[in-house]
C-alpha positions as CSV (number, residue, x, y, z in Angstrom):
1,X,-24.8,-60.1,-1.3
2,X,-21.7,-58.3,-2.2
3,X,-18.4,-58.6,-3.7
4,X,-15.3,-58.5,-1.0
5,X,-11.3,-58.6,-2.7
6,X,-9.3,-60.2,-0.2
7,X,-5.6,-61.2,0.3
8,X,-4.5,-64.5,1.6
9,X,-1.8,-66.6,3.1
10,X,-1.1,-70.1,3.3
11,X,0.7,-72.3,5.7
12,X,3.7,-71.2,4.0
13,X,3.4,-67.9,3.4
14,X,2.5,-67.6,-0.3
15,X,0.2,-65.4,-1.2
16,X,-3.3,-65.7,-3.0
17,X,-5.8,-63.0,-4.4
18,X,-9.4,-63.4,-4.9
19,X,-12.7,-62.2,-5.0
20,X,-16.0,-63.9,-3.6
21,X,-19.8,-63.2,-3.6
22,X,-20.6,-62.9,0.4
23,X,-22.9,-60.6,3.4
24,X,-19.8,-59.9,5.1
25,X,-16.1,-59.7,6.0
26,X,-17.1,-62.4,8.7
27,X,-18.2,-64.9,5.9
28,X,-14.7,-64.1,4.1
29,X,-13.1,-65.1,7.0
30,X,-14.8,-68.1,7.1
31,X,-14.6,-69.4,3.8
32,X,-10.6,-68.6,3.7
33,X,-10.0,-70.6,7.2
34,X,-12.1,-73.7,5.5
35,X,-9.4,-73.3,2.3
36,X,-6.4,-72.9,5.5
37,X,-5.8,-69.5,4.3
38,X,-5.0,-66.7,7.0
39,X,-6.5,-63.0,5.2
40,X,-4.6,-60.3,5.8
41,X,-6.7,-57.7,3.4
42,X,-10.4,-58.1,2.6
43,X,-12.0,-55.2,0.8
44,X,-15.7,-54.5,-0.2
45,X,-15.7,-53.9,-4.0
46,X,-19.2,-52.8,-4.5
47,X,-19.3,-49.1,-2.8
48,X,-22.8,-49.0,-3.7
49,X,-24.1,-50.6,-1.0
50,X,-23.2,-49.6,2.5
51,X,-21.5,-52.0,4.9
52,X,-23.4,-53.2,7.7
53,X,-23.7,-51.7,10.8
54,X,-21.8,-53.6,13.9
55,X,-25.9,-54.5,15.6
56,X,-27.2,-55.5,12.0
57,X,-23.8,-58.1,11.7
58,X,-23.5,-58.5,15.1
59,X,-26.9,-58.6,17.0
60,X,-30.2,-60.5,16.8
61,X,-32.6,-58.5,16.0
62,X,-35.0,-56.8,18.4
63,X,-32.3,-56.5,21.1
64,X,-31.6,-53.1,22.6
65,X,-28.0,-51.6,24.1
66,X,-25.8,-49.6,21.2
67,X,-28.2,-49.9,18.5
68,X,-31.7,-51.8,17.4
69,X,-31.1,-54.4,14.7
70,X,-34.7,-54.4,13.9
71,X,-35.8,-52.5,10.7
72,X,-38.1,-49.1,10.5
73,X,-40.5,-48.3,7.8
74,X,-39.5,-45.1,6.4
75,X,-36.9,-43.1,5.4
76,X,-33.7,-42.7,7.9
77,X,-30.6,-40.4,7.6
78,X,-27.3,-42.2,9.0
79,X,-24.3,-41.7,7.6
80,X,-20.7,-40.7,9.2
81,X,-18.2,-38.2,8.0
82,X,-15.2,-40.1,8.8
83,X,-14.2,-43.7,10.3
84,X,-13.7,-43.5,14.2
85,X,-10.5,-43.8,14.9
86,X,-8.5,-43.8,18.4
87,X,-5.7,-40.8,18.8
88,X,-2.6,-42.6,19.1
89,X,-1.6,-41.7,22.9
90,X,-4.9,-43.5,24.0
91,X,-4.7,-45.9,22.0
92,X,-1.6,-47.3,23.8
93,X,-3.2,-46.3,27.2
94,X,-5.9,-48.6,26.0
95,X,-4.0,-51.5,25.2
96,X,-2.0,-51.2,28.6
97,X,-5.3,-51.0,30.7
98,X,-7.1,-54.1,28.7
99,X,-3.7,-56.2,29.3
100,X,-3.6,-55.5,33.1
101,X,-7.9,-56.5,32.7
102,X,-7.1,-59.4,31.1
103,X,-4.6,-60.1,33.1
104,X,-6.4,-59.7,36.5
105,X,-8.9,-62.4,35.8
106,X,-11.9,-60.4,33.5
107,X,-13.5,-61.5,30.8
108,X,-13.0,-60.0,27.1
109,X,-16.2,-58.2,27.0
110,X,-16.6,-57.2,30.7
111,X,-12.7,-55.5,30.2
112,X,-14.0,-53.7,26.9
113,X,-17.4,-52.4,28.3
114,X,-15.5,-51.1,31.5
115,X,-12.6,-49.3,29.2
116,X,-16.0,-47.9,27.1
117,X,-17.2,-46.5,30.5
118,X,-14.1,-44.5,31.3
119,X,-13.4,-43.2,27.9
120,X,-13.3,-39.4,27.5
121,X,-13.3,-39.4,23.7
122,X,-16.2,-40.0,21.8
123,X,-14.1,-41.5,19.1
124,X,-12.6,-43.4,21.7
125,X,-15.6,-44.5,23.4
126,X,-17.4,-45.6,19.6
127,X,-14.7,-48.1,18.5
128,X,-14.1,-49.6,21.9
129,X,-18.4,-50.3,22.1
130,X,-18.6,-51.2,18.4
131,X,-15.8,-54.1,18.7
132,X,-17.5,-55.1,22.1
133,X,-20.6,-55.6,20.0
134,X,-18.9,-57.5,17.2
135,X,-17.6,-60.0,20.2
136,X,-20.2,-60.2,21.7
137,X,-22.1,-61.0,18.5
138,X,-19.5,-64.3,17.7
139,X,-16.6,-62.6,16.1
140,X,-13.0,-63.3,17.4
141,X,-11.5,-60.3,18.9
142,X,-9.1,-60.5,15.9
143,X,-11.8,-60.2,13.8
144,X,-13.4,-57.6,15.7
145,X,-10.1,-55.0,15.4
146,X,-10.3,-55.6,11.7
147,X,-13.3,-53.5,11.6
148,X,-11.2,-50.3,12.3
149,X,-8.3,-50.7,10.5
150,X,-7.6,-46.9,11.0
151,X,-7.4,-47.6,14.2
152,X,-5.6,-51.2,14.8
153,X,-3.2,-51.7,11.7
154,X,-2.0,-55.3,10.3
155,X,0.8,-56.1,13.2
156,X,-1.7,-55.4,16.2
157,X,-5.0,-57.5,14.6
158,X,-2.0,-60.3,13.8
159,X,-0.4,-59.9,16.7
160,X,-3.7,-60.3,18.5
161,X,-4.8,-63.3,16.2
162,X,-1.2,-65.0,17.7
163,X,-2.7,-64.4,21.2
164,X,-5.8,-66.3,20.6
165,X,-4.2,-69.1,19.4
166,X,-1.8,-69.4,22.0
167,X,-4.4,-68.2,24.2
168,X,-1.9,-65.3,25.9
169,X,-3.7,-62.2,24.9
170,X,-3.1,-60.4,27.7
171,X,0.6,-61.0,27.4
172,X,0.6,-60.3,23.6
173,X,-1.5,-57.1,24.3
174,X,1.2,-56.5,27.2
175,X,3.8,-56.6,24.5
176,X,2.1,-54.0,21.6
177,X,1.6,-51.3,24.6
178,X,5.4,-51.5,25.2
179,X,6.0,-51.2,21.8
180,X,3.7,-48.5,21.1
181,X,5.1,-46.3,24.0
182,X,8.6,-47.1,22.7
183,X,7.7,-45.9,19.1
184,X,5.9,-43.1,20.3
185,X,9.0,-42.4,22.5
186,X,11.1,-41.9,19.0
187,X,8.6,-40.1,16.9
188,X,8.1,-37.4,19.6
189,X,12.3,-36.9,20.2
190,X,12.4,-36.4,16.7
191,X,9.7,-34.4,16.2
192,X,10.8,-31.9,19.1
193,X,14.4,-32.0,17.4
194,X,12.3,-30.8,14.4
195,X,10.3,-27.9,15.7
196,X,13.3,-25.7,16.9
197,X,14.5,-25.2,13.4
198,X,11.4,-24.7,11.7
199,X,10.4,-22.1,14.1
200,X,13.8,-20.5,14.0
201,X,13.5,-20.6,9.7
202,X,10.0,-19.4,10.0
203,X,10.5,-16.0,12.6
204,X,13.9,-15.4,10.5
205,X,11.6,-15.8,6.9
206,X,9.0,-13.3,8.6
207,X,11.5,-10.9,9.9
208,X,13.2,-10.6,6.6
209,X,10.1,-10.8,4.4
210,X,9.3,-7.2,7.1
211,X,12.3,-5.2,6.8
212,X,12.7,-6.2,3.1
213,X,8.8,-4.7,2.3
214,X,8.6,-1.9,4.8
215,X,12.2,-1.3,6.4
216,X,14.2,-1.0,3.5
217,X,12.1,1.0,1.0
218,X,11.8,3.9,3.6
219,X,15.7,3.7,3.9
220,X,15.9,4.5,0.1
221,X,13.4,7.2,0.0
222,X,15.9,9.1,2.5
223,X,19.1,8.1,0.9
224,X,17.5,9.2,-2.5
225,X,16.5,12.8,-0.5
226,X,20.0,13.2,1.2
227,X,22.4,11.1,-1.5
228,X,21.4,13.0,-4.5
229,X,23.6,11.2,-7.5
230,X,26.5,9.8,-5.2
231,X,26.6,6.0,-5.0
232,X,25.6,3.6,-2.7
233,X,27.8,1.0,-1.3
234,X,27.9,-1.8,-3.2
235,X,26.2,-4.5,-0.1
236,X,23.1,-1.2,0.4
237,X,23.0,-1.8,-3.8
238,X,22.3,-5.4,-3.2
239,X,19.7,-5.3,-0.6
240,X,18.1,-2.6,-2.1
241,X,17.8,-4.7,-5.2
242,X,16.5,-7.6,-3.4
243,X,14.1,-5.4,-1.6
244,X,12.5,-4.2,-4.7
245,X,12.3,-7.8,-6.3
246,X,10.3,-9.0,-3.0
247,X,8.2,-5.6,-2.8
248,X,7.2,-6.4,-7.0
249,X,7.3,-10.0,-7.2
250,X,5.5,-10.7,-3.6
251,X,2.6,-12.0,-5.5
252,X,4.5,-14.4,-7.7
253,X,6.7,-15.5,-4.9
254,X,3.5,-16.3,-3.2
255,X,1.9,-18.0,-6.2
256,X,5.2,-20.1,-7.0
257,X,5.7,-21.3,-3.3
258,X,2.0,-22.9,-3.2
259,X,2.7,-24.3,-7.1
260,X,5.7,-26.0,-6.0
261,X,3.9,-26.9,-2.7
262,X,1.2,-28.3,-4.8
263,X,3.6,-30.1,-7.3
264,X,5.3,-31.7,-4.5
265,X,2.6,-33.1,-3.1
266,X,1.2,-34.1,-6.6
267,X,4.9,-35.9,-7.2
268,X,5.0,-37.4,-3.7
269,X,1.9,-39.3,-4.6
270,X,3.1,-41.0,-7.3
271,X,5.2,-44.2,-7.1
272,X,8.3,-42.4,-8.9
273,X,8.7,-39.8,-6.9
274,X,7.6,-41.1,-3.4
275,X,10.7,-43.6,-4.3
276,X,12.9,-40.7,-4.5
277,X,11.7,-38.8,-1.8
278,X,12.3,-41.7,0.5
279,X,15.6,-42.2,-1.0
280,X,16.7,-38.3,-0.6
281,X,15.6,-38.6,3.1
282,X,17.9,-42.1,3.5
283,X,20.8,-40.6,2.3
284,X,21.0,-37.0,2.5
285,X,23.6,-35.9,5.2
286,X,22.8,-35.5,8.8
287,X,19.2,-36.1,8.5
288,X,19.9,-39.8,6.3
289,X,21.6,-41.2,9.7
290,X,19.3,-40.0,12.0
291,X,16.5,-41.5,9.6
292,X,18.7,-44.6,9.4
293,X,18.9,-45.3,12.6
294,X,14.9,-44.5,13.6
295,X,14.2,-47.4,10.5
296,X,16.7,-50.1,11.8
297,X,15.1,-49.4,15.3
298,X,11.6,-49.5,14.4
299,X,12.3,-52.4,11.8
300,X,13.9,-54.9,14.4
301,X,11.8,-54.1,17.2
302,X,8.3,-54.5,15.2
303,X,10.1,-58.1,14.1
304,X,11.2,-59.0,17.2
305,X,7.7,-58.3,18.3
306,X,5.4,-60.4,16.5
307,X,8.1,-63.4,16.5
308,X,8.3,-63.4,20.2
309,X,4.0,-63.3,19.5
310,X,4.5,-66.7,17.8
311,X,3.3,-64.8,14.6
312,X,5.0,-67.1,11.1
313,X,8.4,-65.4,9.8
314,X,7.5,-65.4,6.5
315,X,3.8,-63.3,7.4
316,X,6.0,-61.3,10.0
317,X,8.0,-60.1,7.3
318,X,4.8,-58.8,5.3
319,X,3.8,-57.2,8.2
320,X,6.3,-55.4,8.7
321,X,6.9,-54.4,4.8
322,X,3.3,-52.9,5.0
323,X,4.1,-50.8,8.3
324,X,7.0,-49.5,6.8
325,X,6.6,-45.6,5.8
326,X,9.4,-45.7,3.6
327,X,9.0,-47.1,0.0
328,X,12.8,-48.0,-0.1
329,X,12.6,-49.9,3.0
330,X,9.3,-51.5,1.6
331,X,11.2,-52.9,-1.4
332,X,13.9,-54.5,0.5
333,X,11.7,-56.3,2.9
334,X,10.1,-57.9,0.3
335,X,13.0,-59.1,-0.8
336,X,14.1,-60.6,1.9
337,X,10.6,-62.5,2.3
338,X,10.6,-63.7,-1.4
339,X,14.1,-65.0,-0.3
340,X,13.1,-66.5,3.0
341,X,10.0,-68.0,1.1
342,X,12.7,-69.7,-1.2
343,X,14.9,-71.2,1.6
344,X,17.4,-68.8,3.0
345,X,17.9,-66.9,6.2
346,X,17.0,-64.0,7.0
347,X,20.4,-62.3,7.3
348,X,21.3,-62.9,3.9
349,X,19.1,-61.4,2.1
350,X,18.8,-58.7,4.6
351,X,22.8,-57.9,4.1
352,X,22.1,-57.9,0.4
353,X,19.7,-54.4,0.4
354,X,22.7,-53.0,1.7
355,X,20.1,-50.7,4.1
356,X,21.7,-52.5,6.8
357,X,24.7,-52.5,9.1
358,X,27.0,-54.9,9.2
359,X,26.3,-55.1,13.1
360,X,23.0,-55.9,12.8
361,X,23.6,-58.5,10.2
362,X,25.7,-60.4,12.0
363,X,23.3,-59.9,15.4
364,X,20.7,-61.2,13.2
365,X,22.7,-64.2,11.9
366,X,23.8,-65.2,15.7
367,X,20.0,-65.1,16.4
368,X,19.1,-67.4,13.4
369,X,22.0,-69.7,14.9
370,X,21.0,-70.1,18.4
371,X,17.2,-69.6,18.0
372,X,17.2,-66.7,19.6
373,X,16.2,-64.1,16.8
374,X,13.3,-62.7,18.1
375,X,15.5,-61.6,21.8
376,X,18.3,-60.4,19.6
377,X,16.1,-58.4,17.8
378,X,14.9,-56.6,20.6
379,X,18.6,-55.9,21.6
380,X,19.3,-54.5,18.7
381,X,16.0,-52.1,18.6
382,X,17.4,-51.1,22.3
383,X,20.9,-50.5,20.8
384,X,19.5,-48.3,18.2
385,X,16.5,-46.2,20.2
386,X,19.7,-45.5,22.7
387,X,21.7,-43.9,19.4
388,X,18.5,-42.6,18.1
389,X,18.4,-40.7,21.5
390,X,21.8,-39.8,21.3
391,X,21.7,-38.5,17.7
392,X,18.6,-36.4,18.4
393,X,20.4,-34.7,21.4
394,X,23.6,-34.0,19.3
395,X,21.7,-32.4,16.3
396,X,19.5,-30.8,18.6
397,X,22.6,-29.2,20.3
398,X,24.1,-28.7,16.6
399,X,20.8,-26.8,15.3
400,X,20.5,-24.3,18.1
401,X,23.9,-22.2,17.3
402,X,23.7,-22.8,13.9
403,X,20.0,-21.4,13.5
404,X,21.2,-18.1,15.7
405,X,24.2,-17.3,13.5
406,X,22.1,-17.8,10.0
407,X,19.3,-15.1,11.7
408,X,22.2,-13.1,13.3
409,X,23.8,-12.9,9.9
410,X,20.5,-12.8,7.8
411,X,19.3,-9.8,10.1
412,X,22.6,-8.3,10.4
413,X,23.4,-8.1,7.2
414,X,20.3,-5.9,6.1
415,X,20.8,-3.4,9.2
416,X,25.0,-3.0,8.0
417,X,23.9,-2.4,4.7
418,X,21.5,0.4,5.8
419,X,23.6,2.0,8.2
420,X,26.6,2.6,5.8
421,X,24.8,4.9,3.7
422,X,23.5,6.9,6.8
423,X,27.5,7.2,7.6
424,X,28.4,8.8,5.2
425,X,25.0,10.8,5.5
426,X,26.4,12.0,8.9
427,X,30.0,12.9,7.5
428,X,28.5,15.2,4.6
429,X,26.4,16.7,7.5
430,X,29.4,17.0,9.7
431,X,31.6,18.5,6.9
């Protein structure tokens, strides 16, 4: 027996925390469906004691495939050095493909051990044959995503849990591939409008880091030679200075860079300053709209989502507050569900954060009117992944000139500085 934490909803959304003495996650499910409780978390307290293995939970004992059930006499070695898990990009190819299975007339486990077949990755291939074992040994397929939660998250296990109850997984599995292509769509425009200026500040940082450390200190051993006791210019003065600062320091520069790197990581961690990280990134210039705009699109389409799935508002909402990757946005969704779970709309509360437009408040309120919230939320997501597109292409085209004058004048300004010296080097000559 072991202890398992879980997490709970009612019919109406409120939530209950608890602990009970089972074998399994399966038996927590049960025992909350008996109380009418849908789980959205259940957690093994006792680390002591491995979890069982998907033919031990799964499969009567003595039956061969992925993994005997029956016990040897002896001492065995199995352990894993991290959780399976299926890279993004195929994990959306997956979903797609055991839609247009479903859809074509197979059956659950025929359409998973076929998908296991043509997997390339061993990662892959693993989780797709240990959740066909799981269903083949009772479990929902709900139930059997649960087992990887590094692999499928909250929204697709409930948005799959929607599909068996209206029994329309393939459409519901239709539906999280589209999604996942579409936020994978957005993450890689903005990571590309990303990678140009970091490579730009990182070539310009090396280039200057050289001709500071070797360049410049040969310059000054010649000016010292041919210069005796007449100044410098005051910009060779400078760059000299800094040259000689980088050349002595180059060991504390490098030791304060991965202290602060450290101490942001060590700040980001905590509650406080995760808060305020997220908060810098909403609001500072340029960036703060661009990040904006990806939230409002990922938030609406991810609720538009699951209430077109059928999943409850007030469990949609938690969903979505647990995707969320930032802690600001976290907050304000769940205060909009503790006001929906008191009676009001969802636009209310949602104008209230003040994270939103005043657009898609009043999109959202027209959808609460005519019933059609889930459709308008999906308009506004396409609204906003069109300006997300837009904003991308705009700072990419904003970047590019800006990155070539800040190396043109980085780089330019060192080579000035050492050829006005070698001027005047050339005039004493020439005299």
């Amino acid at each position: 027996m072991s202890k398992f934490a879980y997490t709970a909803l009612d019919s109406g959304g409120k939530e209950f925390r608890g602990v009970v003495d089972v074998e399994s996650e399966a038996d927590v499910a049960a025992i909350l469906k008996q109380k009418g409780l849908l789980p959205t978390s259940v957690k093994r307290m006792d680390s002591s004691k491995p979890p069982r293995t998907q033919s031990q939970a799964a499969k009567p004992s003595g039956k061969g495939g992925s993994g005997g059930a029956k016990k040897k006499k002896g001492f065995s070695l199995n352990f894993q050095l991290s959780t399976p898990k299926i890279p993004p990009k195929e994990l959306s190819l997956f979903t797609r493909q055991l839609s247009t299975l479903l859809d074509a007339g197979l059956p659950l486990i025929r359409a998973l051990r076929t998908l296991e077949r043509q997997a390339k990755n061993k990662m892959t291939k693993q989780v797709i044959r240990e959740t066909a074992d799981y269903v083949e040994g009772g479990f929902t397929f709900s139930e059997a995503l649960s087992k990887h939660p590094k692999t499928f998250d909250q929204l697709f296990v409930n948005m799959v849990r929607a599909g068996e109850t209206a029994g329309a997984i393939e459409i519901i599995l239709n539906r999280l591939a589209t999604f996942m292509e579409k936020s994978a769509k957005i993450t890689a425009k903005i990571k590309s409008a990303m990678i140009y200026p970091a490579v730009v500040l990182c070539v310009a940082g090396g280039v200057t880091i050289f001709l500071m450390a070797f360049i410049v200190p040969k310059f000054k051993s010649i000016f010292s030679e041919l210069l005796q006791g007449m100044p410098l210019p005051a910009l060779t003065t400078a760059v000299m200075a800094a040259s000689d600062f980088i050349t002595d320091k180059i060991v504390h520069i490098v030791v304060g860079a991965v202290v602060l790197f450290i101490a942001y990581k060590l700040f980001k961690k905590t509650e406080f300053g995760r808060y305020w990280i997220d908060y810098f990134k909403y609001r500072v210039p340029v960036f703060g709209t661009l990040n904006s705009k990806t939230t409002i699109a990922r938030f609406t389409r991810t609720l538009g989502t699951l209430l077109s799935s059928s999943v409850p508002v007030l469990n949609t909402l938690l969903i979505v507050r647990d995707t969320a990757d930032n802690l600001l946005v976290k907050r304000a969704i769940q205060k909009v569900h503790d006001a929906v779970r008191e009676g009001e709309s969802v636009a209310v509360p949602l104008g209230a954060t003040k994270l939103f437009p005043d657009m898609v408040i009043s999109m959202v309120e027209v959808g609460e009117e005519t019933g059609k919230l889930p459709e308008m939320l999906e308009k506004i997501a396409d609204v906003y992944e069109d300006e997300v597109d837009d904003a991308v292409e705009a700072l990419t085209s904003l970047i590019e000139p800006i990155m070539i004058v800040f190396m043109a004048v980085v780089v330019g300004t060192i080579v000035i500085a050492m050829f006005m010296p070698l001027i005047k080097i050339m005039q004493t000559l020439g005299g």
